[in-house]
C-alpha positions in Angstrom: -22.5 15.7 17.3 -24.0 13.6 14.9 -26.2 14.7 11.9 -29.4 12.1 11.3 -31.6 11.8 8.8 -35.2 11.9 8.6 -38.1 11.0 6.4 -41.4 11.8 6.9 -43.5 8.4 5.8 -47.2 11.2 5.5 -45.6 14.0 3.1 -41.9 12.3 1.9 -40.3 15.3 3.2 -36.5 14.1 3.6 -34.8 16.0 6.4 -31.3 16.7 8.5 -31.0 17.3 12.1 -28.2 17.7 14.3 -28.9 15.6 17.2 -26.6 14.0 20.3 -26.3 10.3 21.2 -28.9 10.4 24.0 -31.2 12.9 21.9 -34.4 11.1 21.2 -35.3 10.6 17.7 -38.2 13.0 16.0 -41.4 11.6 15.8 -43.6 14.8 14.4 -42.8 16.1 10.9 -41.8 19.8 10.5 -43.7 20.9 7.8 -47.0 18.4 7.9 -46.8 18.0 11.7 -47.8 14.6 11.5 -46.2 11.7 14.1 -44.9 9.3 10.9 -41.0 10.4 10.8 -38.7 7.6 11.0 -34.5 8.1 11.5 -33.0 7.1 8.2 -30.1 4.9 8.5 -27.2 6.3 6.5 -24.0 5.5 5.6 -20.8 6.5 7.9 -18.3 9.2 6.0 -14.8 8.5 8.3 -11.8 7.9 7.4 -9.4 5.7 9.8 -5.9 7.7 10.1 -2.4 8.0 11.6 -0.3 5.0 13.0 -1.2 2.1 14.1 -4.4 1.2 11.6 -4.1 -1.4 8.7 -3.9 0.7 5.9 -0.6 2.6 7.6 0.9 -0.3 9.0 -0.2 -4.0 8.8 -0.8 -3.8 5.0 2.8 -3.6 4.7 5.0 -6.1 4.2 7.8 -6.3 6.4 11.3 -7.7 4.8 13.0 -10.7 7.3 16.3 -10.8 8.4 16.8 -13.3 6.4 16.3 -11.9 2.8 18.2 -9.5 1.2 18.5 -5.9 1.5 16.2 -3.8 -1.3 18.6 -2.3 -4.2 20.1 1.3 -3.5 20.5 3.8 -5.7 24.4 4.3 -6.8 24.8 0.4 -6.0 26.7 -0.7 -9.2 26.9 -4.4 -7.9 22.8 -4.3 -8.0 22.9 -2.4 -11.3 24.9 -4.7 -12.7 23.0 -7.2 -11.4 19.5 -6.2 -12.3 20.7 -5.1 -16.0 21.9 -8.8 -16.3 18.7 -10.2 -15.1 16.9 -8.0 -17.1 18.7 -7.8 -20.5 16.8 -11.3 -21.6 19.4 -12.0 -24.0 20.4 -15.4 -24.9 23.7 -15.0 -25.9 26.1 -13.6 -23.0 27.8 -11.3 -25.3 25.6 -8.1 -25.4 24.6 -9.1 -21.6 28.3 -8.8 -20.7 28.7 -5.7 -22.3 25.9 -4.0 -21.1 27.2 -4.9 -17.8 30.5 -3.7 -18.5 29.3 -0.5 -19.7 27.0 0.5 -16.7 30.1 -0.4 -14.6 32.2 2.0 -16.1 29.7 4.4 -16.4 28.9 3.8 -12.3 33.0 4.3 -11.9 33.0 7.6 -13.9 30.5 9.2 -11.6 31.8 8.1 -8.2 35.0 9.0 -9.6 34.0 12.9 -10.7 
């Protein structure tokens, strides 16, 4: 059930009531007894959740067939890859190396 709010347009006495659907609305104020109480509209406190609603599901973007896979963890081809891309460096030297290094480093794991 539904809690509505009421004010009373006579005394300004602000009220909550617990009503149904098909419960009429109050008409005579509690405490002056007069018939000037109007419903109050309010604002909604719900939140949408589970599957199937768009924050859960069709906010996401989903990945084609068509593009690659995302990066794994452990991948040394895509760690190679992204340390490459993301060195910066103009000269392939120091790019190379790094890339060497995480390789080796990636071999030495697997490997123990």
């Amino acid at each position: 059930m539904p809690i509505y709010e009421y004010e009373c347009k006579a005394c300004g006495l602000f009220f909550e009531k617990l009503q149904g659907f098909s419960d009429k609305p109050i008409k005579k104020c509690p405490e002056c007894k007069k018939n000037k109480v109007e419903k109050l509209i309010s604002l909604s406190a719900f939140h949408l959740q589970g599957n199937g609603w768009y924050e859960t599901d069709y906010g996401k973007k989903k990945v084609s067939s068509g593009t690659p896979s995302p990066k794994k963890a452990g991948d040394a081809t895509a760690d190679a890859d992204a340390a490459t891309v993301s060195s910066g460096t103009p000269d392939g030297d120091s790019a190379a190396s790094t890339v060497e290094s995480i390789k080796k480093d990636t071999a030495k794991a697997k490997g123990s």
